[in-house]
C-alpha positions in Angstrom: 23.1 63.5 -11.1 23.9 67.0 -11.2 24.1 68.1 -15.3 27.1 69.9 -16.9 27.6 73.0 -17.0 26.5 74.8 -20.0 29.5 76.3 -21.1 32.3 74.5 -23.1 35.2 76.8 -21.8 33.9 77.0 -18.3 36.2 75.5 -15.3 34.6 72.9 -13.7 35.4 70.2 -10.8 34.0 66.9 -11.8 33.9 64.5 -8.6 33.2 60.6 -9.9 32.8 57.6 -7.3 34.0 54.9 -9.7 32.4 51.4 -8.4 33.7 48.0 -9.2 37.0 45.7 -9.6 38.6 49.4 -9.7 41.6 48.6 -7.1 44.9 47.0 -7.7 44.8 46.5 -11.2 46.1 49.9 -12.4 43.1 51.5 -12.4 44.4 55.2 -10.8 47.2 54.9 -12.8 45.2 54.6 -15.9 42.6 57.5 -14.6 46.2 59.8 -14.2 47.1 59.2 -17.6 44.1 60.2 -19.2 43.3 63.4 -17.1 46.8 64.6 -18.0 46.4 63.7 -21.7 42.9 66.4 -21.5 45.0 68.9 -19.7 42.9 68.0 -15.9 44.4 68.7 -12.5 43.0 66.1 -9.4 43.3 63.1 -8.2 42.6 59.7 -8.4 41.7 58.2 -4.9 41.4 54.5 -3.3 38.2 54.3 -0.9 37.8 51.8 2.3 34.8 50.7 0.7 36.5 49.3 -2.7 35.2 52.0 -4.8 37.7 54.9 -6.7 36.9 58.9 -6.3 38.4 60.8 -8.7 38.0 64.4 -8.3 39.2 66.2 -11.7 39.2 70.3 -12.7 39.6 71.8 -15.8 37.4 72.6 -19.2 33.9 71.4 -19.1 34.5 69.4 -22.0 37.8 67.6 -21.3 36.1 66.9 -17.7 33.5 65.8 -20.0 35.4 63.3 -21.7 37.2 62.3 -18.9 33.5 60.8 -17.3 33.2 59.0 -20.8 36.5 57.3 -20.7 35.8 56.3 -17.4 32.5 54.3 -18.5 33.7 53.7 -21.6 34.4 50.1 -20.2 38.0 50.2 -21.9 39.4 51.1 -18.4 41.7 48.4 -16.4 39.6 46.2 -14.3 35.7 46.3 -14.4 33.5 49.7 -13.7 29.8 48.6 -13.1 29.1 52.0 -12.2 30.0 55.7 -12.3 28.2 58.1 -9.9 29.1 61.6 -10.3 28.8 65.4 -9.3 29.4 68.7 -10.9 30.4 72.0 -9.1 32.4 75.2 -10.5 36.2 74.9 -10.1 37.7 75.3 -6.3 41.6 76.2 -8.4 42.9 74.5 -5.1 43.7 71.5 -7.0 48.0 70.8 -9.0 48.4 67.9 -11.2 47.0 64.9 -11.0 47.9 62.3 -8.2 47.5 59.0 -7.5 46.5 58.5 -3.7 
């Protein structure tokens, strides 16, 4: 795992292969919700393989919170594991879609 950046204000893309029961029961939808409530632009992504990506950019600390919610194991359907990746911020990246 790469760590977090050290600064608070500091724009960073997050990038979180969410494994589990993650598809078809509203999982994306949920992920949407809460990225747009902490002010995150991405996406929320179905994989082949059953697992979610979800790629999010903003604030260190709202993509931050966003990793927590995600394991927080109040999501819908069942998360056994979050793998994720920090980078700085691309800014190629509007709203927050479900794909």
């Amino acid at each position: 795992m790469t760590p977090l950046p050290s600064s608070d204000a500091e724009t960073v893309r997050l990038a979180a292969w969410v494994h589990g029961l993650v598809q078809g029961v509203g999982f994306r939808w949920w992920t949407r919700s809460r990225a747009l409530e902490l002010g995150l632009v991405g996406h929320a992504t179905n994989t082949a393989d059953g697992r979610v990506r979800v790629v999010a950019e903003g604030p260190r600390s709202a993509a931050g919170r966003l990793l927590e919610l995600l394991r927080s194991g109040e999501t819908p359907g069942r998360v056994t594991l979050v793998v994720e990746s920090w980078e700085p911020a691309r800014g190629d990246l509007r709203g927050f879609e479900e794909r």
